[in-house]
C-alpha positions in Angstrom: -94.0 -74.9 -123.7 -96.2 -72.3 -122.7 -98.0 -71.6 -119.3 -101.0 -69.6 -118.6 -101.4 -68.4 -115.3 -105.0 -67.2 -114.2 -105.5 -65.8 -110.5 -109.2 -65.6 -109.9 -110.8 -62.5 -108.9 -113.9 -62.1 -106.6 -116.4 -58.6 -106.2 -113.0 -56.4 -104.9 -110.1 -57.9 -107.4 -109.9 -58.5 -110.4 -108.7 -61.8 -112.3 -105.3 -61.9 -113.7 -103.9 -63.6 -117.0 -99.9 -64.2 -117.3 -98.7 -65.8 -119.8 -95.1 -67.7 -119.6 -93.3 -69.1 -122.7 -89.6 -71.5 -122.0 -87.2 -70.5 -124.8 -83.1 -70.3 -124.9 -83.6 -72.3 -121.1 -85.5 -69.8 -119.3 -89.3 -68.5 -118.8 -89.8 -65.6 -120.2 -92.9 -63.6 -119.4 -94.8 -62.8 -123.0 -98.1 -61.0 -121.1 -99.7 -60.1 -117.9 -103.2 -58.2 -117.1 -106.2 -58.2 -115.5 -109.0 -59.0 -116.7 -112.6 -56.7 -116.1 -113.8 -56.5 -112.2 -116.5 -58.3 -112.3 -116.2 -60.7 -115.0 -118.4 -63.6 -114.9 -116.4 -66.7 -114.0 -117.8 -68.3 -117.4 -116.4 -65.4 -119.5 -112.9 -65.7 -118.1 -112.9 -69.7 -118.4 -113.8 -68.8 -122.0 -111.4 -66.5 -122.6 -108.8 -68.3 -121.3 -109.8 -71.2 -123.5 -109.8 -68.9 -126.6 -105.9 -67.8 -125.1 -104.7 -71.1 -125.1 -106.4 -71.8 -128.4 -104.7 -69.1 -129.6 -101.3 -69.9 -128.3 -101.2 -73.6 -129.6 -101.2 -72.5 -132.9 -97.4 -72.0 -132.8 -97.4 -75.8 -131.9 -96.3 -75.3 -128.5 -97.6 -77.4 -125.8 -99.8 -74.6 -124.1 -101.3 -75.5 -120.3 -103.5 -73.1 -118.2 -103.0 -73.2 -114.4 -105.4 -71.5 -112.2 -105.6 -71.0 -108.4 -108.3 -73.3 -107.5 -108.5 -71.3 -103.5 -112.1 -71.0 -103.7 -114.1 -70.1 -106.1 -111.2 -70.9 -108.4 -111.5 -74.9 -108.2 -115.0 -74.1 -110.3 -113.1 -72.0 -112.9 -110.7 -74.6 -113.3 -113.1 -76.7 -113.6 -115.3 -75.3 -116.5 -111.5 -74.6 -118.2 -110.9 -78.4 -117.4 -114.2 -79.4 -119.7 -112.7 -78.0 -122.3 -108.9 -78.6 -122.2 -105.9 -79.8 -120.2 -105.6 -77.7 -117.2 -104.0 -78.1 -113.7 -105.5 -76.6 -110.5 -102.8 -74.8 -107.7 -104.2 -74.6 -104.2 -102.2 -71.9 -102.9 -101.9 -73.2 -98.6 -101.0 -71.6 -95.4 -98.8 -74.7 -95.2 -95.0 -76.1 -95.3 -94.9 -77.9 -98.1 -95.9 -78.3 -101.7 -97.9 -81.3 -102.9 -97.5 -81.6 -106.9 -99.5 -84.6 -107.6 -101.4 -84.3 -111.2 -103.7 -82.3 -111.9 -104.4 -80.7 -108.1 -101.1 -79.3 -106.6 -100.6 -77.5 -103.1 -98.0 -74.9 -103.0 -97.7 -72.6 -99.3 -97.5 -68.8 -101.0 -93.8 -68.3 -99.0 -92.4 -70.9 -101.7 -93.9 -69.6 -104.5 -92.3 -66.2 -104.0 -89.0 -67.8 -102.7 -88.4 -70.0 -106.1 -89.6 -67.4 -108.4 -87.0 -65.4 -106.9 -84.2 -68.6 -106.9 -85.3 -69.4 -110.4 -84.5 -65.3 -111.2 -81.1 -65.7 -109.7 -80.0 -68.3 -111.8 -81.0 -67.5 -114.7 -84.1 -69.5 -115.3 -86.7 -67.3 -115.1 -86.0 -63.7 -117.1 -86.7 -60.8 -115.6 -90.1 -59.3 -117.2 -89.8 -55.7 -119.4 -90.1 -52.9 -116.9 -92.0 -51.1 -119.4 -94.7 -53.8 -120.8 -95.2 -55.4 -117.4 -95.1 -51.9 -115.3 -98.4 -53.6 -112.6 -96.8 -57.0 -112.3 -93.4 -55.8 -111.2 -95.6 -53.2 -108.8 -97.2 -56.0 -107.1 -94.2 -58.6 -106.9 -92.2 -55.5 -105.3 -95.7 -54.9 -102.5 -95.1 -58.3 -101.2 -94.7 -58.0 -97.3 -93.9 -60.7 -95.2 -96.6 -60.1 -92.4 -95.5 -61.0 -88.5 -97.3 -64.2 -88.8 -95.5 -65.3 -92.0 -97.9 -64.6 -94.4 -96.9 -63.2 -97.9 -99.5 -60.6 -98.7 -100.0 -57.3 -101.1 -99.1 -54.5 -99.3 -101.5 -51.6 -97.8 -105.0 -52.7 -99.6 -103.0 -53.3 -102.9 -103.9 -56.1 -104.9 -101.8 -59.1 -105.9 -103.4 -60.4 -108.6 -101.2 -60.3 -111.6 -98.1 -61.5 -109.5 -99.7 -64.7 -108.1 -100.8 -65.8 -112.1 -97.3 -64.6 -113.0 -95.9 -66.6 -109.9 -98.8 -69.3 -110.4 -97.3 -70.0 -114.3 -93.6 -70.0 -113.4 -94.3 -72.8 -110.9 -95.6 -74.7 -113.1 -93.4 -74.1 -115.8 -90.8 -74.8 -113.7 -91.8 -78.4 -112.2 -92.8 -79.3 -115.4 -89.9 -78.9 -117.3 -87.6 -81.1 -114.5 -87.0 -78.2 -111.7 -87.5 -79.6 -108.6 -86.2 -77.2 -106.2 -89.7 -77.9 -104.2 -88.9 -80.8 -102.7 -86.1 -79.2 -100.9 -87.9 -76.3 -99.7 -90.5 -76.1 -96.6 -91.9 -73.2 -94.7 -90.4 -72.6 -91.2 -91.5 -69.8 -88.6 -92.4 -68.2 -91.3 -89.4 -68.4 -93.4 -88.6 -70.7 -96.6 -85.4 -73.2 -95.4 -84.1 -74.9 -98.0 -83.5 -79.1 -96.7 -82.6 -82.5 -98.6 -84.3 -83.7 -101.5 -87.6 -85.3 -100.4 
């Protein structure tokens, strides 16, 4: 299986592709970028179309996922016209909400299971040297006083949400359920019974 993760961009960030392949029993991160500031929202539904298209010729099950905050849902949309793809609401909330094809997911547990999923062994750590910007942003996530996971200074986090956005997915699909122990607290991610 293979996930695409697209974070969509507005006038002051750019969009960001990543690009997530399960082999050997973990996700291993094959590309990340972002794409042209600016880019029309049609362009980068194509292109992500044409990416996909791409991908599927190794006969892999290939899936886009894009943040649907915003202007998002209508890029997920237009991809949706042309091929399977699920839309991730990134929330302020406490818990996630994966019901096909629109999931909920607070940003806190997004960061906290990438990094569970790195710990066990289930998500490979990405090539310091090909993926130099996504390992930037992921390390410029701050914890703000209220709670809220953010980029750091006025840095961008655009390629480690589609890079957190497609491991996610990745990971519920292919049986890990770790979010239905997890909820946001204060702030913080607890970890509780199965739900």
């Amino acid at each position: 299986m293979i996930v695409v993760g697209v974070d969509v961009g507005q006038e002051t960030d750019p969009s960001a592709v990543a690009i997530l392949r399960h082999r050997d029993g973990a996700w291993h991160t094959l590309h990340t970028s972002e794409r042209p500031l600016g880019e029309p929202y049609d362009v980068l539904a194509a292109e992500v179309d044409r990416i996909c298209g791409t991908l599927s010729t190794s006969g892999a099950r290939v899936l886009p996922v894009v943040d649907r905050t915003g202007i998002g849902r209508a890029v997920a949309e237009m991809i949706g016209r042309r091929r399977e793809c699920l839309g991730l609401t990134i929330t302020g909330g406490v818990r996630a909400s994966c019901q096909w094809p629109h999931w909920t997911v607070p940003k806190p547990l997004l960061v906290h299971a990438a990094d569970v999923w790195a710990k066990a062994g289930t998500l490979a750590q990405p090539d310091r040297r090909a993926h130099a910007l996504l390992l930037s942003q992921l390390g410029a996530l701050t914890r703000k006083t209220s709670g809220r996971i953010e980029a750091a200074g006025a840095g961008h986090d655009d390629v480690a949400l589609a890079w957190l956005l497609a491991s996610w997915t990745g990971h519920t699909l292919t049986g890990d359920r770790l979010w239905t122990r997890m909820e946001v607290r204060n702030g913080a991610v607890r970890h509780g019974s199965a739900a």
